[in-house]
N, C-alpha and C positions, 0 to 999 in steps of 0.2 A: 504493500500500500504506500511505504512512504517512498520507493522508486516512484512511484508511478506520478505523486506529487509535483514536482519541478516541469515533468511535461506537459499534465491540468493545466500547472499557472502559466507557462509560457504560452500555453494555446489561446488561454483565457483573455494574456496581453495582448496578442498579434490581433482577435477580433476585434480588441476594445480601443487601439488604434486605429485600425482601419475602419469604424465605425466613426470614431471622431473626427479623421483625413474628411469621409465621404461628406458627413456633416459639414464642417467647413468650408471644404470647396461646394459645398450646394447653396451655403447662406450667402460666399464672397460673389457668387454666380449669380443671382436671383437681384433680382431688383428694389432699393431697401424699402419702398415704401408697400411691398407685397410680402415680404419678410413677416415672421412670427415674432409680439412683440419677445422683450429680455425676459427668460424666464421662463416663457411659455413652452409647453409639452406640445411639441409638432406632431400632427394628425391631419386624419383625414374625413372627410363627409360620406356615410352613407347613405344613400337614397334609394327609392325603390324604381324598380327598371320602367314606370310609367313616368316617371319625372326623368329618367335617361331619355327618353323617346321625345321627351318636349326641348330636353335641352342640346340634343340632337341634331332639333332642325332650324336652330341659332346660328348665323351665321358669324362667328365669333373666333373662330380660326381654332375651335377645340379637337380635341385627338380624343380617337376611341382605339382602346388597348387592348388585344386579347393577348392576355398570362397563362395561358392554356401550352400544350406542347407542339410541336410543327404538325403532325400527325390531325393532332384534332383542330387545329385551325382549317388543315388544308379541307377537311371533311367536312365542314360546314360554320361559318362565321357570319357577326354581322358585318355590312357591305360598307367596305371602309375601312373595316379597324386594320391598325394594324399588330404585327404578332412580335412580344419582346414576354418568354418564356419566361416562366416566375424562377425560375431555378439558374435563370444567365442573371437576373438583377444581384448583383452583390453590393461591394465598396464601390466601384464607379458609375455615376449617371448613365444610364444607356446614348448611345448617340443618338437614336432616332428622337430624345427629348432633350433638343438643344437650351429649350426656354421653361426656369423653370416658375414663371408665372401663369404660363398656357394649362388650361381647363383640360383635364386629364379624366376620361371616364374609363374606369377598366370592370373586366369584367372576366370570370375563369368558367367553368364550368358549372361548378354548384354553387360558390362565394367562399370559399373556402381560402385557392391560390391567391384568387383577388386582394381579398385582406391582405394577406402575407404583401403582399406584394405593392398595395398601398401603403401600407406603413414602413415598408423600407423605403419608399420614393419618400412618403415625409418625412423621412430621417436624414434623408440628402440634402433637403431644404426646400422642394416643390411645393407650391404652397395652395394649387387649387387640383386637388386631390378628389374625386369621387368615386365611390366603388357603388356597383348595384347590382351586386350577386351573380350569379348563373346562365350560361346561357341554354341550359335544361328548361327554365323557366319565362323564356323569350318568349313573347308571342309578333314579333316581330318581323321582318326579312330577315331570312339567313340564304347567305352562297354557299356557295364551295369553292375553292381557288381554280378550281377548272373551269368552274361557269365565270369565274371573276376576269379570268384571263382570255374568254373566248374574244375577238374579234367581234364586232355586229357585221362585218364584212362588208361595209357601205363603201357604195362607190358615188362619187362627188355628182355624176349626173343622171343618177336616180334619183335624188332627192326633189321632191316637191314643195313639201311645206313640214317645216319643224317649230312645234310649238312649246313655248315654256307657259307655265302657271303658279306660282303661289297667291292660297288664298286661307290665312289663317284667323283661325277667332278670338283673336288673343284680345288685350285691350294698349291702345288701338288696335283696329282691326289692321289685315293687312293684306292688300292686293297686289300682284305684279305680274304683267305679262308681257311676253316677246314671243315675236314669230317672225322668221326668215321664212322667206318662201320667192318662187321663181314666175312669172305670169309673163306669156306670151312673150319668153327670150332675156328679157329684165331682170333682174333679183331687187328684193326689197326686204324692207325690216322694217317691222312695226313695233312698238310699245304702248303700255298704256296701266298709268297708273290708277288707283282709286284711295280713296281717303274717308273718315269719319266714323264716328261712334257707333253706329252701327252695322251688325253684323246678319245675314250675309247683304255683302254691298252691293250696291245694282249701277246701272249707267249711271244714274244722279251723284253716284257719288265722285265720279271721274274728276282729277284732278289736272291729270297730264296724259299727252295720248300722240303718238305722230308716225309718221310713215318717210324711212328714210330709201331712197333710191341706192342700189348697193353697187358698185364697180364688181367684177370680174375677179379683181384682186380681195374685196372685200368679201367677196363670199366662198373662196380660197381660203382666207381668215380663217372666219365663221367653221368650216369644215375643219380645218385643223382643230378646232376647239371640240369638235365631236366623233372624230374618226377612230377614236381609240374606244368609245364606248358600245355598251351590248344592246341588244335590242328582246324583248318578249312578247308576248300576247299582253292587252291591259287587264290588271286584274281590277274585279268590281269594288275594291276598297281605293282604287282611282280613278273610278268611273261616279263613285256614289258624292266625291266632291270634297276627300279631306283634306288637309293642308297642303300637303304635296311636298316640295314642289315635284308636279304632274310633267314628265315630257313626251309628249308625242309628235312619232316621226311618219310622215305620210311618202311613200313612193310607190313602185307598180307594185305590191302587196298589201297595200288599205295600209288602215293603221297600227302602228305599232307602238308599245310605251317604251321608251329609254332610259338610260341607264348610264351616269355618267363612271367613267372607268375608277376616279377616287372622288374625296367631295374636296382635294385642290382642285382636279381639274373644270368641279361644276363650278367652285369659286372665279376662277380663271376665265371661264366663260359670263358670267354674273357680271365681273368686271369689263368685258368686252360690251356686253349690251347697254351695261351706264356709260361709255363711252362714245357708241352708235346713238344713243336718246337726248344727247346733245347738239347732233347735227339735220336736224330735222329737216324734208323739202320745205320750205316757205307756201304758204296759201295764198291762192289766188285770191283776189278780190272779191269774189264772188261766193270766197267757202270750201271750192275745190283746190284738189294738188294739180 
């Protein structure tokens, strides 16, 4: 028993080192006004996977983490996350979390890994931590990495008309739509906003709304921002009108709902269309483009 002593306490030291290195470098890392104050016992928020779902569809530049093993990610995940295995988090930050003020949801199989795995990242210094259990208990989309990674296999001059929509009940309400689409040789892009207190919002409540004429090159753009995603049949929980955001893609097969390849690249597109809804055609006198 008393051999065995001296190699307890050295092992004991080496963790409790490297637990205090990782801390440190997570607090000098983090930004101090998101920083836990002096004192304070770093942790994390749990919530329940219906407030995952809302916080979800916040465009907020948050990261959804599955702690699970490469094995069970590949087999089926929610769409987006990405995979940093509870058993690779040790002493150093993983890379894929360079920022550690960014809105962090994870999630393992049962809520088990997740824990573990939240509270090692709070112990690095990350400061907006949520876990919400299991994804046994999803009622949500889940992939698989094979369907994540299919191709939709679009070719730039099949496309007819691609529509985006959110339209959620929050308070304020919130409307937005865009649609590219091709008419008699032409490409165009439309948008159109809505606003006000009530929910669901009708024409009255339109705020902003216009129709820009696209160049050749701009809808080359437009295409690069959607050629890496999948496409499926719509299902009737996007058809019955919830949040969304809904994207449907019209060419010689009717319609199809889409799927953007990460939620960078739907950001990335989001950004493209506030971009295009500032160069609107001008109105004719008369009312017409």
């Amino acid at each position: 028993m008393k051999k065995g002593m001296p190699v307890l306490l050295t092992a004991f030291l080496l963790l409790a080192v490297c637990a205090a290195g990782s801390v440190m470098a997570g607090r000098l890392a983090a930004a101090p006004s998101a920083r836990a104050e002096e004192g304070q016992k770093p942790g994390y928020k749990q919530i329940t996977q219906e407030e995952a779902k809302e916080m979800m569809k916040a465009d907020d530049g948050h990261i959804v983490v599955d702690v699970r093993r490469q094995d069970e990610y590949d087999g089926g995940h929610i769409p987006g996350a990405i995979l940093i295995p509870n058993e690779s988090i040790g002493c150093d930050s993983p890379e894929a979390l360079p920022d550690y003020d960014q809105i962090i949801l994870i999630y393992c199989r049962s809520g088990n890994r997740s824990k573990q795995a939240a509270q090692k990242l709070a112990g690095m210094g990350y400061t907006n931590i949520f876990e919400f259990g299991g994804i046994i208990d999803w009622t949500g989309e889940i992939v698989t990495t094979e369907e994540e990674n299919a191709s939709a296999g679009l070719s730039i001059e099949e496309i007819r008309d691609f529509y985006y929509t959110y339209d959620a009940s929050s308070y304020p309400p919130v409307y937005q739509r865009y649609r590219f689409y091709e008419e008699d040789g032409e490409y165009f892009f439309f948008h159109e906003t809505r606003e006000g207190e009530d929910w669901p919002q009708t024409e009255e409540s339109i705020t902003a709304s216009g129709t820009v004429k696209l160049t050749e090159e701009d809808w080359q753009t437009f295409f690069g921002y959607i050629a890496d995603g999948t496409l499926k049949q719509p299902e009737d929980e996007a058809l019955s009108g919830d949040a969304g955001p809904w994207m449907y893609l019209y060419r010689g097969k009717g319609q199809e709902e889409y799927v953007f390849a990460s939620y960078a690249a739907r950001l990335a597109f989001e950004e493209y269309c506030r971009k295009l809804s500032g160069a609107e055609i001008p109105k004719n006198q008369d009312g017409t483009r």
